[in-house]
Structure formats: C-alpha cells, structure tokens
Steps between C-alpha positions, in 0.01 A plus 500: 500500500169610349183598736221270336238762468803676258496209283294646159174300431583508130816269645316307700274392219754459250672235727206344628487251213857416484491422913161300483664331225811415696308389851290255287824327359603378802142338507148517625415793705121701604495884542583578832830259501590719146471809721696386777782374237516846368528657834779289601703496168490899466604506893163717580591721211161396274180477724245365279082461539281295362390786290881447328536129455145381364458711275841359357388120560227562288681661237728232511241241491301638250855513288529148569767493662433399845213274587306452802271263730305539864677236783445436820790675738597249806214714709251359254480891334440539171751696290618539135814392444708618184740309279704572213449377171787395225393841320581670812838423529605587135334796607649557819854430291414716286391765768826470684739549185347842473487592830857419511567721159334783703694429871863474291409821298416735831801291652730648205351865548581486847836427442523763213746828635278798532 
C-alpha cells in the first residue's frame, strides 16, 4: 500500500482528468462530493485539495467537456454542481483505453523474469 504523500504529483495530475471524468458519469456531482469520491475509491491513498480538482474542472469545462450550473443544496447553500457532457464520455472512453494500454504494459513488465 502506497503512503499518499508518496504518490508523484506528475501522477496525480495525469489521472486527475480521467477520475473527474469517471465521477461525473455516474451523474451530477459539486467539488467537495468529487473529493470525497476520490478519497473513498483510492481507500485514503489520493488526498486531494481544492487546489487539485478546480483547476481540472475548469480545464475540463473550458474543453467542453463537462458543463456546469449554481443550485441550491437542501440547506438552501449555493454550490456549483458539475455534469458531464456527450463529448466527455467519448473522452473519458477514450481516456480509459489508454490508461488501460499503460496499466497492462507495467502489468507485463512486472511479470517479466529479471
């Protein structure tokens, strides 16, 4: 198991896009809730700030391929909530074909005699 804080930044921010992607499939979600997802599905392994996922949302955004709009939250807060768009999941297809190129390749070098 990996300490977060060992976890490169280079890493991080090459799978930031693919895992913003992938929340936002399984529908509408605001910043905090994307954090929390993260937390959970890397079992406390990637630890992420705000300072790491809006600066992706906006890239995203700007990319067109998420899209987002202020609601009210059931306290009556305002927040932005994020939603993918159809260009988003091609890309987030896309996205996970070559993540998976790269996972079976270091898969097959670990497996490799020395």
């Amino acid at each position: 198991m990996h300490n977060a804080q060992m976890i490169s930044k280079e890493l991080v921010a090459a799978s930031s896009r693919p895992l913003v992607l992938g929340i936002l499939s399984g529908g509408e979600n605001y910043g905090y809730a994307i954090i929390r997802k993260v937390r959970e599905l890397s079992k406390e392994e990637l630890l992420w700030t705000d300072g790491v996922l809006y600066p992706v949302l906006h890239r995203l955004e700007r990319e067109g391929l998420i899209e987002s709009k202020w609601k009210r939250s059931e306290t009556g807060r305002k927040r932005k909530c994020y939603r993918l768009k159809r260009e988003g999941r091609k890309a987030l297809a896309s996205e996970r074909e070559q993540w998976k190129t790269d996972h079976d390749t270091l898969m097959r070098l670990e497996s490799q005699p020395a």
